[in-house]
N, C-alpha and C positions, 0 to 999 in steps of 0.2 A: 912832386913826382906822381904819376899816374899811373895805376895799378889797372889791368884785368882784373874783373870780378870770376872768382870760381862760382865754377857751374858742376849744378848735378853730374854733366856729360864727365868735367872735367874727375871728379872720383868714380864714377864709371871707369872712363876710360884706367883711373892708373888701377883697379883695384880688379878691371877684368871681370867687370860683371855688368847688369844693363843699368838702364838710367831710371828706369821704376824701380829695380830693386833698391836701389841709391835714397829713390825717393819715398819709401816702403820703411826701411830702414832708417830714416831720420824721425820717422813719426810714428816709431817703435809699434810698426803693422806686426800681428801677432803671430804670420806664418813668416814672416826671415826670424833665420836662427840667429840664435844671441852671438854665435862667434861673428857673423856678417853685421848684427847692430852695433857690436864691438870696434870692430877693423873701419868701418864706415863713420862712424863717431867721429874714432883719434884722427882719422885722415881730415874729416871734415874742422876739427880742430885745428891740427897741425897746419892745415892749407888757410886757413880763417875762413871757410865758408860761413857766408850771409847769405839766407833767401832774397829774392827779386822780387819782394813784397809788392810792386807794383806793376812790375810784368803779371807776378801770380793772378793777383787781384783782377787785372783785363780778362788774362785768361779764364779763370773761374767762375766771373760773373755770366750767368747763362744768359743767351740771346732768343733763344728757342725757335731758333730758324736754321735749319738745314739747308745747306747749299748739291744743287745738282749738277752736273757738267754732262749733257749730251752729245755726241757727234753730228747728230743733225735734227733737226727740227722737222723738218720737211720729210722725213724717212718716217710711213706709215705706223711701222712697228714701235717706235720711240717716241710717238705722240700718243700711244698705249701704255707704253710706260709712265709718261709723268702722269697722267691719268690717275694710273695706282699709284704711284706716291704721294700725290695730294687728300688722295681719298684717304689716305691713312692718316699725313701726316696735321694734315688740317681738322681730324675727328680729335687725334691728340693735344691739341695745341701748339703747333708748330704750323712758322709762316716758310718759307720756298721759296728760296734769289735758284732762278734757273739761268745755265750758262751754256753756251753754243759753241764746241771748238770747231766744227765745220769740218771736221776730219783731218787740223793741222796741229803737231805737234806743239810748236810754239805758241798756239792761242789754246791750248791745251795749259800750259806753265803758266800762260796770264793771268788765264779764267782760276785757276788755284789760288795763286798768290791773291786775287782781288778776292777771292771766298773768303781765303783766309785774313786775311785784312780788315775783312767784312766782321771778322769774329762771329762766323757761324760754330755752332755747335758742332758738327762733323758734316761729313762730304759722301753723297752717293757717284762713281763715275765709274761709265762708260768708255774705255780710251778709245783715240783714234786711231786710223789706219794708218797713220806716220809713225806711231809713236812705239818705238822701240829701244829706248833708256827711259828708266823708270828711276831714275834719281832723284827726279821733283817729290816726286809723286811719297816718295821712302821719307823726304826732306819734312815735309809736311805730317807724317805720320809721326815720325820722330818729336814731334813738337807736342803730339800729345792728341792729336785730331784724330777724332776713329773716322774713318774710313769704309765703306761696304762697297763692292765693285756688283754692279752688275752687267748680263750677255756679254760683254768683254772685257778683259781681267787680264792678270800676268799671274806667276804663280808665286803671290806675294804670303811668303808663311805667318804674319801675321793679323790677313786681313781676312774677311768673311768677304762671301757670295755667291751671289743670286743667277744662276745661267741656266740655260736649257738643255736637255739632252741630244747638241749636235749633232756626235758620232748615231744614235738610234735612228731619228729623224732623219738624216740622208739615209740611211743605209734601207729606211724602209721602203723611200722613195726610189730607188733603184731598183730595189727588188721587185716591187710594181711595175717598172718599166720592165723590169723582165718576163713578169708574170703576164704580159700584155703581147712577149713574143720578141719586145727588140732585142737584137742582136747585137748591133755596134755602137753602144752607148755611148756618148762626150759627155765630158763635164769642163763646165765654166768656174773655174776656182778662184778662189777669195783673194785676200790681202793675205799674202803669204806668213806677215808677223804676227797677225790676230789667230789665237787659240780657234776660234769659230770654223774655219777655213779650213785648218788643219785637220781638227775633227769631221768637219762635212768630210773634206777629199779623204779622212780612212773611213770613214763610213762608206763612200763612192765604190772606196778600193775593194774593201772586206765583202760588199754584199757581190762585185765581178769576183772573188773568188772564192766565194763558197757556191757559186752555180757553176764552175771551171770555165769563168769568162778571161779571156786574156784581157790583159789590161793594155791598151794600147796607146802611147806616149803620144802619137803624134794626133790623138782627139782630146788633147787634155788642153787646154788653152787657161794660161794666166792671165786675170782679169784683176790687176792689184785695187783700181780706182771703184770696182761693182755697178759703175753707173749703165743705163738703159744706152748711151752712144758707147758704150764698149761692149756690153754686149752681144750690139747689131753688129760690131766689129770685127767680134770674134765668131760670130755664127756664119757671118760671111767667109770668114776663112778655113772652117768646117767646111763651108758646103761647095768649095771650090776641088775641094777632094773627090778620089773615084778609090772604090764606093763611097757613097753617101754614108752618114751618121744616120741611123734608124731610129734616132733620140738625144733627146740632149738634157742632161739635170745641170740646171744653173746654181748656183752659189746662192741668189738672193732672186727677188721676183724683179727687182728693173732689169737685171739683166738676159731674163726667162723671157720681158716683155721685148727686150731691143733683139732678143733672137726671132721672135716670132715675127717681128716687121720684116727681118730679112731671108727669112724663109717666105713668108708673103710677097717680098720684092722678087726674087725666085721663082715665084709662079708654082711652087709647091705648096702642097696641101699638108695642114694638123688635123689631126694625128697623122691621116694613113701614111703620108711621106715622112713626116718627122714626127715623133711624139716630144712633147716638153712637159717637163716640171721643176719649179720653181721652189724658194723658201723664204718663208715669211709671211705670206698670206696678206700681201697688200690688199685694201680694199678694192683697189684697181681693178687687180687678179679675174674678179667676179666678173668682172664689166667688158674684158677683152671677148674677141670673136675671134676662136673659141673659147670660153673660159679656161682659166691657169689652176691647172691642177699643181697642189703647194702645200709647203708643209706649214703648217701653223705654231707660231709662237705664241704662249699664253701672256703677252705683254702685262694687261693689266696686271697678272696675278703676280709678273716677277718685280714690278715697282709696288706693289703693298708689299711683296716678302720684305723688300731692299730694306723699306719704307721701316716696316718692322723690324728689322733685326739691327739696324743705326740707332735708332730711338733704344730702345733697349741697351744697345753701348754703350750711348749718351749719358742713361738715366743711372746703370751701374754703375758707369766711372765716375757720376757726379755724389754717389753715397759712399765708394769707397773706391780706394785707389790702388785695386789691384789690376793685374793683368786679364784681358778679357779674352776667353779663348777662341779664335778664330771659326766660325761655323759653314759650311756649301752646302748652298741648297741646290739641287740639281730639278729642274721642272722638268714635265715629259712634253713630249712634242705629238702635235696629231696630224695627218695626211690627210688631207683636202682633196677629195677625187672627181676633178672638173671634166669637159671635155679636150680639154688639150691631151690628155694621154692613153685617152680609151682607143685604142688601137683594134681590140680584139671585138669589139660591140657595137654594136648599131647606135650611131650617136644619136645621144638624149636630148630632148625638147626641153 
């Protein structure tokens, strides 16, 4: 006859407590109380819990490679990031399996499971714009794997990360467009699931009203995909309005660039007819006529943070096997001030 092996999870679960403390408590860690090494014991008796001496063993033995999962490769800002993780993790000794969910859910769960498979030490990720159950993502943590999120995250209470300050960064970029004179600001908003988006648009909202700007519904256009042909898409349908948008702050900079093609196809002029500014500071940005005034992300610096604060999970949970408490780094964002939004000045050479 053939028995289920108990598992840690399994005296967890009947004894209502987690599965580190379960495992804290077998190996008489000196911060659980003696009544829980007590009750965890008899259970682990009673039930005939045996270690997975061979599961353990996979698990425990270190690989000293960190797995990365980005949403896209091709996206300026996130070839800045693994930049800064290499540079950290490669000074430490750690090699980098990087993986590309292309911004889809399901190859989002692939790219995990093959990490994990892989027997990487722990996981930096980025989620996609699909991805809105966060089950895998919990599945894999639960297994023991730390985990660091960086620029987009969910509000996972166990896990550290690395993000920019969104909400400041829009709100400053708006305020500038105010400060420049416009009046009927649009915004091109994000992937409605991703935290980033949501913080852009209250920063959008916060800085129209603390100048007692109305906020106006019907210039706010959803751009769920961020790409440079939705952009164009949505600027076009801005500009089929009376009045015109006296400005537009986009979500990210492809789609700051596919407004500006359609404002160009338009036969209107940036700034004087439209002012634009963007986020993210593609390198692109520089190179458009007019240049894309944008707010900039410190990528390198948030892939060495990520970079650093994984390895450090890594290293404490392989000396001891306590819980590691979750840290947020929050980076600051800078405003890039191109001619795309100089409205009020004689544009610059």
């Amino acid at each position: 006859m053939k028995f289920n092996q108990v598992t840690i999870k399994d005296i967890a679960r009947e004894l209502g407590i987690s599965p580190s403390t379960v495992s804290r408590a077998l190996k008489d860690h000196p911060d659980i109380s003696v009544q829980t090494k007590k009750a965890v014991n008899e259970l682990a008796e009673k039930l005939n819990y045996q270690p997975n001496i061979v599961a353990l063993n996979l698990r425990q033995k270190k690989t000293n490679t960190i797995g990365v999962i980005i949403p896209e490769i091709v996206h300026f800002f996130f070839s800045t990031v693994i930049s800064g993780i290499e540079d950290v993790a490669y000074t430490a000794g750690y090699n980098v399996i990087l993986a590309q969910s292309n911004e889809s859910y399901q190859r989002e769960m692939t790219d995990m499971k093959a990490l994990f498979n892989s027997r990487v030490d722990g996981m930096l990720l980025s989620v996609s714009r699909e991805t809105t159950n966060f089950d895998h993502i919990e599945s894999i943590i639960s297994k023991g794997v730390p985990i660091v999120f960086y620029d987009r995250m969910y509000n996972s209470p166990t896990s550290s990360k690395v993000i920019v300050d969104d909400y400041a960064g829009a709100k400053e970029a708006v305020k500038h467009l105010i400060e420049q004179g416009c009046k009927r600001i649009a915004h091109l908003n994000g992937a409605p699931n991703l935290i980033i988006s949501v913080d852009r648009f209250r920063g959008y909202t916060d800085a129209l009203k603390e100048h007692k700007m109305e906020i106006k519904e019907n210039i706010i256009v959803n751009c769920p995909s961020g790409t440079f042909e939705e952009g164009k898409r949505a600027a076009n349908k801005l500009l089929s309005q009376t009045p015109l948008p006296d400005a537009i702050f986009a979500n990210n900079d492809p789609m700051a660039m596919g407004a500006m093609m359609a404002i160009k196809e338009k036969g209107l002029k940036i700034p004087q007819d439209v002012a634009i500014v963007g986020f993210s500071n593609w390198f692109f940005g520089e190179l458009m006529e007019p240049s894309l005034t944008t707010v900039d992300q410190p990528g390198f610096e948030m892939g060495q943070e990520a970079a650093r604060l994984l390895i450090r999970q890594i290293e404490v949970k392989e000396k001891d096997d306590f819980e590691i408490q979750p840290e947020t780094k929050i980076l600051k964002t800078r405003l890039v001030i191109r001619n795309s939004s100089l409205k009020s000045q004689t544009k610059k050479k």
